[in-house]
VMD Tcl script that builds the backbone (N, CA, C; Angstrom):
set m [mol new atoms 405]
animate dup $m
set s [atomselect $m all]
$s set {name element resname resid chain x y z} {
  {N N UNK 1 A 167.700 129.399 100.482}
  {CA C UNK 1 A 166.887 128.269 100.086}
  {C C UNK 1 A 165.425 128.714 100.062}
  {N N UNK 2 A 164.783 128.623 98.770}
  {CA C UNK 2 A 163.645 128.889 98.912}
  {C C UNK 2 A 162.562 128.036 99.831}
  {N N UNK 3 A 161.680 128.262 100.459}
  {CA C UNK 3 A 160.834 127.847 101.511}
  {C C UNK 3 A 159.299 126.998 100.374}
  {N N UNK 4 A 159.409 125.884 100.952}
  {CA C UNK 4 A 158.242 125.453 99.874}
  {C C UNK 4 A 157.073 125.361 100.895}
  {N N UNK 5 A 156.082 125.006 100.012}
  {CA C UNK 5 A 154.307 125.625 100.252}
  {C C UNK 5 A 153.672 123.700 100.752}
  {N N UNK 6 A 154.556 122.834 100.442}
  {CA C UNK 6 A 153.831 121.129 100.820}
  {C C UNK 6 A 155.067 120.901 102.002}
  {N N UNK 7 A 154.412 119.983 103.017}
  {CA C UNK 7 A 154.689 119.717 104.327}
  {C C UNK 7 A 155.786 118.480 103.712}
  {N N UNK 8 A 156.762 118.171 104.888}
  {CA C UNK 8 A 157.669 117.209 104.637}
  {C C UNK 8 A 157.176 115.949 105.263}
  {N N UNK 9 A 157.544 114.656 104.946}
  {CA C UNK 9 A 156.897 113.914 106.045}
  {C C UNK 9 A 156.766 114.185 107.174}
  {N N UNK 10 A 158.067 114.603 108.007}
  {CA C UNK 10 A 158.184 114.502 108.996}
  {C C UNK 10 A 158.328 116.171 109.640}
  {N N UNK 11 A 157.256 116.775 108.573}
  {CA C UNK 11 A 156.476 118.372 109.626}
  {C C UNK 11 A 155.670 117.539 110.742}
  {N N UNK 12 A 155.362 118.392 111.681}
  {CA C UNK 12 A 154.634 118.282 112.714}
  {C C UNK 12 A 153.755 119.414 112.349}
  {N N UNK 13 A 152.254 119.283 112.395}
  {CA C UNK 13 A 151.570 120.829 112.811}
  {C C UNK 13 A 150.868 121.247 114.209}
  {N N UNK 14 A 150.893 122.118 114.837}
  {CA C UNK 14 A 151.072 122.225 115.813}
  {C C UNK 14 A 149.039 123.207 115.689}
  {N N UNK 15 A 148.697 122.661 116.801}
  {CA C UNK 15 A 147.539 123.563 117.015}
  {C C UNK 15 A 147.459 124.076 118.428}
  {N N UNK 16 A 146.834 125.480 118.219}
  {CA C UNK 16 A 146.746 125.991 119.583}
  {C C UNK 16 A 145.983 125.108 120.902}
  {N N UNK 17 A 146.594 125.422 121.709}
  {CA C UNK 17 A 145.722 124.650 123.164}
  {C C UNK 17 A 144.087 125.042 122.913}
  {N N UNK 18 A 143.835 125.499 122.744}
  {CA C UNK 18 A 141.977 125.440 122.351}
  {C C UNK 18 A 141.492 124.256 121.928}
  {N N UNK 19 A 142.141 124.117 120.579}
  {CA C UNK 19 A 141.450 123.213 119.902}
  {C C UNK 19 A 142.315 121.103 119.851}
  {N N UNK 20 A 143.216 121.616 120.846}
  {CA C UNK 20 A 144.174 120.330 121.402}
  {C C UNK 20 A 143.036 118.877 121.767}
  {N N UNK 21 A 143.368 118.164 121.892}
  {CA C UNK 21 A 142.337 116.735 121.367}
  {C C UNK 21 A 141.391 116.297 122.856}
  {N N UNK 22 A 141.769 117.010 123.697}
  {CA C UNK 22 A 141.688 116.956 125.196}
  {C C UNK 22 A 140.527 117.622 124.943}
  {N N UNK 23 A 140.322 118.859 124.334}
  {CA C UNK 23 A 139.797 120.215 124.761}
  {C C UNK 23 A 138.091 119.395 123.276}
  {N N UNK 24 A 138.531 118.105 122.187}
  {CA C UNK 24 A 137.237 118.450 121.403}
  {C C UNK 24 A 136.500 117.486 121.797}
  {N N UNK 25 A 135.059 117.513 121.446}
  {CA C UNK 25 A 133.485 116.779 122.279}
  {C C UNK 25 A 133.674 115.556 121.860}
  {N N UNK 26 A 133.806 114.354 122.438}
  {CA C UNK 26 A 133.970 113.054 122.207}
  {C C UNK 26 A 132.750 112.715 120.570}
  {N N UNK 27 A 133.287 111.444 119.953}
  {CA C UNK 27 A 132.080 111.418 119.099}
  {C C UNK 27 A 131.026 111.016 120.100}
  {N N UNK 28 A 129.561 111.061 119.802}
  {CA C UNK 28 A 128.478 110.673 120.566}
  {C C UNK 28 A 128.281 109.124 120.497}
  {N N UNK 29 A 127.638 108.743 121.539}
  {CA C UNK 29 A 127.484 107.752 121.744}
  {C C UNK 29 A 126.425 106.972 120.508}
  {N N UNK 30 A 125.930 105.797 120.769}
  {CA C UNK 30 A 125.625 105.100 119.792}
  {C C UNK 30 A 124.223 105.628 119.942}
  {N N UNK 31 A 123.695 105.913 121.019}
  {CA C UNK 31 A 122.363 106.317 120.893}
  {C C UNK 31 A 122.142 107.931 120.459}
  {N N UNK 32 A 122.859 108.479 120.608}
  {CA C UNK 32 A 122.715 109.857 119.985}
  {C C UNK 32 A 122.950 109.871 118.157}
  {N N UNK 33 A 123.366 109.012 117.659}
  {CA C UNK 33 A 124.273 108.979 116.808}
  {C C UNK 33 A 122.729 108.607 115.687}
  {N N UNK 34 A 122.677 109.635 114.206}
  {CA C UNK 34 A 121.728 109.259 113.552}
  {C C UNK 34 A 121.383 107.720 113.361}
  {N N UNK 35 A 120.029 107.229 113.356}
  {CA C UNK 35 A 119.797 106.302 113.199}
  {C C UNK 35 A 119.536 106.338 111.449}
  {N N UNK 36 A 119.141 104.943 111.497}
  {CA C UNK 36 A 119.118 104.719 109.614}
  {C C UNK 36 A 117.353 104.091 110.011}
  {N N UNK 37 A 116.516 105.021 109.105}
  {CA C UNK 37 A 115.654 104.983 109.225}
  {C C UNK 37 A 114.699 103.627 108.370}
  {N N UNK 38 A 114.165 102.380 108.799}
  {CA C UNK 38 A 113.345 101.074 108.141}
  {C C UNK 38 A 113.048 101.697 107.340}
  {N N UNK 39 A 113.083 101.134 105.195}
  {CA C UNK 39 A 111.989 101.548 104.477}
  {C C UNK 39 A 110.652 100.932 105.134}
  {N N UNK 40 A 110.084 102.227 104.483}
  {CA C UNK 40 A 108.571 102.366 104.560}
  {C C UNK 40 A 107.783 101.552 103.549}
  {N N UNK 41 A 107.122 100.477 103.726}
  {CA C UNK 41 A 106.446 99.431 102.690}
  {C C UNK 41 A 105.383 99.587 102.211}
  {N N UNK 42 A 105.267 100.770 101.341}
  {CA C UNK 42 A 103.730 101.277 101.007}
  {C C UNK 42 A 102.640 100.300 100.743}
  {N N UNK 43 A 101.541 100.470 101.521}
  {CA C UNK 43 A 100.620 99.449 100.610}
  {C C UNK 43 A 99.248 99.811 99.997}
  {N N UNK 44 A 99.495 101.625 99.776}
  {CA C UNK 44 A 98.371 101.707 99.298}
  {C C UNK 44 A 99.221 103.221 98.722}
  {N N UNK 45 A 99.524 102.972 97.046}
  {CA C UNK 45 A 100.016 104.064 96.172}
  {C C UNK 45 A 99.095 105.042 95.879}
  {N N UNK 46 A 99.531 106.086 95.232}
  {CA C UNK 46 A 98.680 107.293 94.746}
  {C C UNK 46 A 99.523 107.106 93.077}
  {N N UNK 47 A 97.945 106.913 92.003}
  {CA C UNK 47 A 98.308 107.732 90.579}
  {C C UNK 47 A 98.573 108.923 90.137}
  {N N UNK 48 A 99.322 109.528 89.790}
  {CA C UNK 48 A 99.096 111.059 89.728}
  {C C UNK 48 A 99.085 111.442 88.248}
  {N N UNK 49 A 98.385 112.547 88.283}
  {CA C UNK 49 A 98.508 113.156 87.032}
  {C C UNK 49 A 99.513 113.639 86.423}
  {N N UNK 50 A 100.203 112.843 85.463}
  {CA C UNK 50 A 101.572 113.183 84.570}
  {C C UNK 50 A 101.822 114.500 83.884}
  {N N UNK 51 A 102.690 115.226 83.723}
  {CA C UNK 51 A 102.949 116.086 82.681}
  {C C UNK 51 A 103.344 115.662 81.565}
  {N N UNK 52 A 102.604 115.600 80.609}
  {CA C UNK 52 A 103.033 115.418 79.158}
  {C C UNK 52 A 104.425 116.032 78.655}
  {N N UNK 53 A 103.948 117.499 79.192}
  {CA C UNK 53 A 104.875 118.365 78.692}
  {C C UNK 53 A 105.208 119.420 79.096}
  {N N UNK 54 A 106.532 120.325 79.006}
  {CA C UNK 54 A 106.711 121.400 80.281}
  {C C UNK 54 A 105.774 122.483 80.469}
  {N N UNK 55 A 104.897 122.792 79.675}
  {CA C UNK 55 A 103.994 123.577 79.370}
  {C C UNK 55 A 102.729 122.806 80.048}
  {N N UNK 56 A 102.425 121.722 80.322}
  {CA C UNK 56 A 100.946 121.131 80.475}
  {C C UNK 56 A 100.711 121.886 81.895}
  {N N UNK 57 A 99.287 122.356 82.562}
  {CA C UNK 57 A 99.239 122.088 83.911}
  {C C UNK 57 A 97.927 121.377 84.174}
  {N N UNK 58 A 97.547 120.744 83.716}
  {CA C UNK 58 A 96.499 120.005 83.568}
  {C C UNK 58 A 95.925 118.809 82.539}
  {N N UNK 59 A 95.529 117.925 82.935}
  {CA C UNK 59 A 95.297 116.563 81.771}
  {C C UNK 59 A 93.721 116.490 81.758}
  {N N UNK 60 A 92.766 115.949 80.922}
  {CA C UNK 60 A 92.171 115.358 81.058}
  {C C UNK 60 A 91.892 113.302 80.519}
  {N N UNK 61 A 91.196 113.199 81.548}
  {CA C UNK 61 A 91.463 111.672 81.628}
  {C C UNK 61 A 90.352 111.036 80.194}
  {N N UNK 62 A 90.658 110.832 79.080}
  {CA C UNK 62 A 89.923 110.246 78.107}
  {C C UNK 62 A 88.907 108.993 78.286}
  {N N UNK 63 A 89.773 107.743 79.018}
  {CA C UNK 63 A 88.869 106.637 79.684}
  {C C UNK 63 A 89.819 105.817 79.945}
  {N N UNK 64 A 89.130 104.871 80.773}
  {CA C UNK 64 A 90.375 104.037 82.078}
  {C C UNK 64 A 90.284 102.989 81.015}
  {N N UNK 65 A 91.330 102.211 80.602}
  {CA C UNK 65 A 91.719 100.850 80.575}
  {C C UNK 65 A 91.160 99.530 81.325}
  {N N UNK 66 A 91.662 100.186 82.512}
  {CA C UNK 66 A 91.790 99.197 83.628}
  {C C UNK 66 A 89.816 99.469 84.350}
  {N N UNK 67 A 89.039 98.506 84.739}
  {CA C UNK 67 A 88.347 99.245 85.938}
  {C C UNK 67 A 88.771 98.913 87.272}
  {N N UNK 68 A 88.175 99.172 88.072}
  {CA C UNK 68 A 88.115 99.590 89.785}
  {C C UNK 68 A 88.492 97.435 90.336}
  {N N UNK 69 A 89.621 96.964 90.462}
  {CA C UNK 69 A 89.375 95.690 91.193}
  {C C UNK 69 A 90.442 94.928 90.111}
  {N N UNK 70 A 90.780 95.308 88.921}
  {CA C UNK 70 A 91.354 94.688 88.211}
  {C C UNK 70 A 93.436 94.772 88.672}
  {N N UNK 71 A 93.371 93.571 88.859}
  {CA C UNK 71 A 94.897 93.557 88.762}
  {C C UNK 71 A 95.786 94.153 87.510}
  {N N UNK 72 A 97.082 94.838 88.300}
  {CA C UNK 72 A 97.847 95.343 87.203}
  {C C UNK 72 A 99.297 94.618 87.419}
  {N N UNK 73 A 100.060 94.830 86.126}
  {CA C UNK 73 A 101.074 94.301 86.404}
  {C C UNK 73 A 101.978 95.397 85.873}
  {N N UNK 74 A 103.276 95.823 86.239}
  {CA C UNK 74 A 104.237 96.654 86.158}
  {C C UNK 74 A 104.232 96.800 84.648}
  {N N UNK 75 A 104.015 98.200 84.130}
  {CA C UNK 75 A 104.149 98.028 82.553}
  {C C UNK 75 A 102.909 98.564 81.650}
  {N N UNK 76 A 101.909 97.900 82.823}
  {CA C UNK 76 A 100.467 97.682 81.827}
  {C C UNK 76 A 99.849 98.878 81.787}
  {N N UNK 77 A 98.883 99.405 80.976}
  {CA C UNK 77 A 98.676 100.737 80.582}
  {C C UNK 77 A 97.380 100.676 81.392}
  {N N UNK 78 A 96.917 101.840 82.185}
  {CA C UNK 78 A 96.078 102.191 83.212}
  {C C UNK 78 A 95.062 103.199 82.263}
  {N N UNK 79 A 95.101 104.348 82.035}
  {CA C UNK 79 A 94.400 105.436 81.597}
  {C C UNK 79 A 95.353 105.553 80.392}
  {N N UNK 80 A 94.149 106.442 79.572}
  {CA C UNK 80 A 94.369 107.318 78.661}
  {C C UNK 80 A 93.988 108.482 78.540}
  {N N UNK 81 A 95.257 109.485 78.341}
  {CA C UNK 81 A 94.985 111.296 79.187}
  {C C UNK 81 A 95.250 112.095 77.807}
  {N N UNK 82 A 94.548 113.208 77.622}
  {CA C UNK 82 A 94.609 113.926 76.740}
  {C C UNK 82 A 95.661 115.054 77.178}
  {N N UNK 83 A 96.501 115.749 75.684}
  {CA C UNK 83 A 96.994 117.421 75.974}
  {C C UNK 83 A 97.248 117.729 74.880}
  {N N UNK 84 A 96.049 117.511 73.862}
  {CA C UNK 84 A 96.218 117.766 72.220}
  {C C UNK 84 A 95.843 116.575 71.465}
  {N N UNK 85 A 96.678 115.662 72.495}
  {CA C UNK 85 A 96.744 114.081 71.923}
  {C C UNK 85 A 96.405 113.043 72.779}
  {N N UNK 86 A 96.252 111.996 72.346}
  {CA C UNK 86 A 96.140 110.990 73.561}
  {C C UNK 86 A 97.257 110.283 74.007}
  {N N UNK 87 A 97.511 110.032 75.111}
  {CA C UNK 87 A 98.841 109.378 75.467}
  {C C UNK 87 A 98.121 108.687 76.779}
  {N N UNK 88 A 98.767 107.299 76.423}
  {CA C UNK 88 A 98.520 106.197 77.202}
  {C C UNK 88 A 99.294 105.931 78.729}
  {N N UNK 89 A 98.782 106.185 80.165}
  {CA C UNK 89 A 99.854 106.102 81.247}
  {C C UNK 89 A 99.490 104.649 81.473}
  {N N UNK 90 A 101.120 104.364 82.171}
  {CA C UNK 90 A 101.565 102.634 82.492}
  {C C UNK 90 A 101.920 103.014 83.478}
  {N N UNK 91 A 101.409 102.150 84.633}
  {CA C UNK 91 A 101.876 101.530 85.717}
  {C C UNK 91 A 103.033 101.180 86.431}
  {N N UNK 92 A 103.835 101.519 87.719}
  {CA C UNK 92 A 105.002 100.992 87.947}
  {C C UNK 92 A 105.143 99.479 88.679}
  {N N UNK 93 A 104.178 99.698 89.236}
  {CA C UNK 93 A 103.797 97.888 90.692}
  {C C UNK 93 A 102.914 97.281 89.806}
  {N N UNK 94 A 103.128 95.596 90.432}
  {CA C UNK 94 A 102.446 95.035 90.184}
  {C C UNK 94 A 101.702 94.803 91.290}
  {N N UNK 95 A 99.782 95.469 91.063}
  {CA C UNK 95 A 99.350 95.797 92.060}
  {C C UNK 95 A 97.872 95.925 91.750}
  {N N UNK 96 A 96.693 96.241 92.625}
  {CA C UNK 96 A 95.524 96.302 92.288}
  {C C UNK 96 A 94.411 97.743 92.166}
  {N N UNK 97 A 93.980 97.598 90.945}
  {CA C UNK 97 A 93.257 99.336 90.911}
  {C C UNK 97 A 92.176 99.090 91.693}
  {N N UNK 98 A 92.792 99.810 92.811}
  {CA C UNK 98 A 91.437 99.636 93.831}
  {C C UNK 98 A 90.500 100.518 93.769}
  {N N UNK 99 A 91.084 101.843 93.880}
  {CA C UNK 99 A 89.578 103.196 93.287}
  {C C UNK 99 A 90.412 104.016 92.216}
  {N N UNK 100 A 89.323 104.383 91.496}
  {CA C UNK 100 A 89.619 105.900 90.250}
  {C C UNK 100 A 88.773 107.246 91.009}
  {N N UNK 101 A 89.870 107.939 91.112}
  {CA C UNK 101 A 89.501 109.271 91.542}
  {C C UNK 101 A 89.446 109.827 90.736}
  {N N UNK 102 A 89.788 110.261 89.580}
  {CA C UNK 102 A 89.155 110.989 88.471}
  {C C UNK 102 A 88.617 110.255 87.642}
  {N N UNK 103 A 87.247 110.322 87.575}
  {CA C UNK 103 A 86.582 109.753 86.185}
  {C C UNK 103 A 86.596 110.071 84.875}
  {N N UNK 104 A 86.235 109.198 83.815}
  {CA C UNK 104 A 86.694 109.237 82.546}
  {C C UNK 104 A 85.857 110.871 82.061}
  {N N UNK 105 A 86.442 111.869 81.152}
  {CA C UNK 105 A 86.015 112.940 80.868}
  {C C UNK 105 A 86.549 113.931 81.674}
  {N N UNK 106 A 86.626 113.861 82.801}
  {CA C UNK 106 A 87.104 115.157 83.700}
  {C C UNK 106 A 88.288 116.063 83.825}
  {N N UNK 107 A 88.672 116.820 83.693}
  {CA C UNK 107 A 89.982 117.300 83.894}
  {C C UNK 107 A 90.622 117.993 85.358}
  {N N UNK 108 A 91.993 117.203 85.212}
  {CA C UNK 108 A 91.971 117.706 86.587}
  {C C UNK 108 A 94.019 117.896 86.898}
  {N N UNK 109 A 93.941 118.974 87.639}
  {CA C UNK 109 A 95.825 119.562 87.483}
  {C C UNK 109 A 96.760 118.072 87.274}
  {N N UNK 110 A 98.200 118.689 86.959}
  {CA C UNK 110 A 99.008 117.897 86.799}
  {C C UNK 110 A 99.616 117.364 88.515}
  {N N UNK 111 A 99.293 116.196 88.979}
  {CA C UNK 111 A 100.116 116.179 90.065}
  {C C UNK 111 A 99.074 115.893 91.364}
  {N N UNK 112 A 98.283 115.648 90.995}
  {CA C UNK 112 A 97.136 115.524 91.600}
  {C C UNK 112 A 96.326 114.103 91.300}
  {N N UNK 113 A 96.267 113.499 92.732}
  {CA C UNK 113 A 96.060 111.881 92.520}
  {C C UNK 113 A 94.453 111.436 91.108}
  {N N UNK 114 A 95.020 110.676 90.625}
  {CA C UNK 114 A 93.752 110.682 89.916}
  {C C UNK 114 A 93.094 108.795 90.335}
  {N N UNK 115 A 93.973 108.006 90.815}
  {CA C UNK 115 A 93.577 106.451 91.401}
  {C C UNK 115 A 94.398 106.253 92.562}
  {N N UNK 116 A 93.886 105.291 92.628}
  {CA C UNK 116 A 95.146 104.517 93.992}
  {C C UNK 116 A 95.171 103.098 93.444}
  {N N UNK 117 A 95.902 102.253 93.453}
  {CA C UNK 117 A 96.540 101.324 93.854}
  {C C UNK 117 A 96.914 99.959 94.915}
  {N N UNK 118 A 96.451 99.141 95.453}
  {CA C UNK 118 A 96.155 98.246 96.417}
  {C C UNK 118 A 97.252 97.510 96.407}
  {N N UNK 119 A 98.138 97.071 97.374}
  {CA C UNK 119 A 98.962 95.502 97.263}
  {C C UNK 119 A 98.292 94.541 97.133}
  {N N UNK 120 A 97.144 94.230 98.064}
  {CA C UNK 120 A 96.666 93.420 97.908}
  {C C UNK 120 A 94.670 93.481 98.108}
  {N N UNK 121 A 94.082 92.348 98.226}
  {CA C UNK 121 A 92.933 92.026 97.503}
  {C C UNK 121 A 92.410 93.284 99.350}
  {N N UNK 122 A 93.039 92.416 100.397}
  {CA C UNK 122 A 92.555 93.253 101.779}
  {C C UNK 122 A 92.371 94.506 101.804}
  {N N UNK 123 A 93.695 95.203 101.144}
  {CA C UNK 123 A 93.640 96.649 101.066}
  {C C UNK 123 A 93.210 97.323 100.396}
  {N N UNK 124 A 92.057 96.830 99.587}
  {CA C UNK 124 A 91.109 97.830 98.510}
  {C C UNK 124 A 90.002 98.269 99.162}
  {N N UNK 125 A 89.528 97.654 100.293}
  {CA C UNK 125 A 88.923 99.266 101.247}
  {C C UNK 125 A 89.391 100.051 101.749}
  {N N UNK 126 A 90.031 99.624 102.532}
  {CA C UNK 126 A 90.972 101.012 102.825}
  {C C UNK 126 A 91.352 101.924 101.609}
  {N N UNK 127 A 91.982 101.191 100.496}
  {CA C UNK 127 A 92.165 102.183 99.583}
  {C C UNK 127 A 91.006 103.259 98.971}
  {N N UNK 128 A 89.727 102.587 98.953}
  {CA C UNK 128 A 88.436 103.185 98.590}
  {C C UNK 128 A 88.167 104.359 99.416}
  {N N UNK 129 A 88.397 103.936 100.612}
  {CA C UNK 129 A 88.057 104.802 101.449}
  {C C UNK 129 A 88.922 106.009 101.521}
  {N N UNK 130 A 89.966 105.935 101.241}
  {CA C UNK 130 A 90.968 107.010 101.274}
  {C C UNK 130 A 90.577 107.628 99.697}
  {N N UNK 131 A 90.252 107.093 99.092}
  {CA C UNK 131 A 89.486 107.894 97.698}
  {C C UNK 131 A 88.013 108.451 98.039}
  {N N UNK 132 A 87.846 108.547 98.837}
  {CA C UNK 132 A 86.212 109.607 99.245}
  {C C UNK 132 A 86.956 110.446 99.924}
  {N N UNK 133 A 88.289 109.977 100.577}
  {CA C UNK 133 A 88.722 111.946 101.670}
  {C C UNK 133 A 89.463 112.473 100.290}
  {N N UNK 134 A 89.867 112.311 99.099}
  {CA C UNK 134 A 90.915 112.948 98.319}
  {C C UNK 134 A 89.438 113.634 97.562}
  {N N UNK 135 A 88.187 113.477 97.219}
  {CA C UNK 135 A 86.635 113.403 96.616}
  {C C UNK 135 A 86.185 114.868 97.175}
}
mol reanalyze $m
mol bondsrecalc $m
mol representation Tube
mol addrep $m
């Protein structure tokens, strides 16, 4: 009778005394056990400088749309950045342009904050202020 290679129901497999159920580390308790970490509720975003294209490493910013205090809403077009051409960047939050870190004319790498963003009307100093340490 040839010997087949899949278990029958009623195989048993047998493991050495080493690894026997006695011998493995209990699961850990609830406090050892990864926690699930609260999202984090940003309230003060970073704009960054987009890549147009796989080749770009740098944009320059043509002129803001938006100025410094004006509410945005998800969608709405913020700057306009050059890389041959002009192409218009939009916004993801609906949220407030609290400072422009790159001013209109300047060029500056891809990936690299060029505004910030406010939730609300409170947090546009703070946001300002965190645009003089990025300065």
């Amino acid at each position: 009778m040839a010997s087949s290679l899949f278990l029958s129901k009623t195989a048993t497999i047998c493991f050495p005394s080493s690894l026997s159920p006695s011998f493995l580390p209990p699961f850990p308790s609830k406090s050892l056990r990864p926690r699930r970490t609260p999202a984090v509720h940003a309230k003060i975003r970073e704009i960054f400088m987009p890549a147009l294209s796989s080749i770009m490493t740098e944009g320059k910013i043509v002129s803001w749309i938006k100025s410094e205090g004006d509410a945005l809403s998800k969608g709405e077009r913020v700057i306009v950045e050059s890389d041959k051409a002009d192409m218009e960047v939009e916004t993801f939050f609906d949220e407030i342009l609290a400072a422009i870190i790159v001013p209109e004319g300047e060029t500056t790498p891809v990936g690299a904050p060029i505004g910030l963003l406010a939730e609300t009307q409170d947090e546009v100093a703070e946001a300002k202020a965190k645009a003089k340490e990025n300065v």
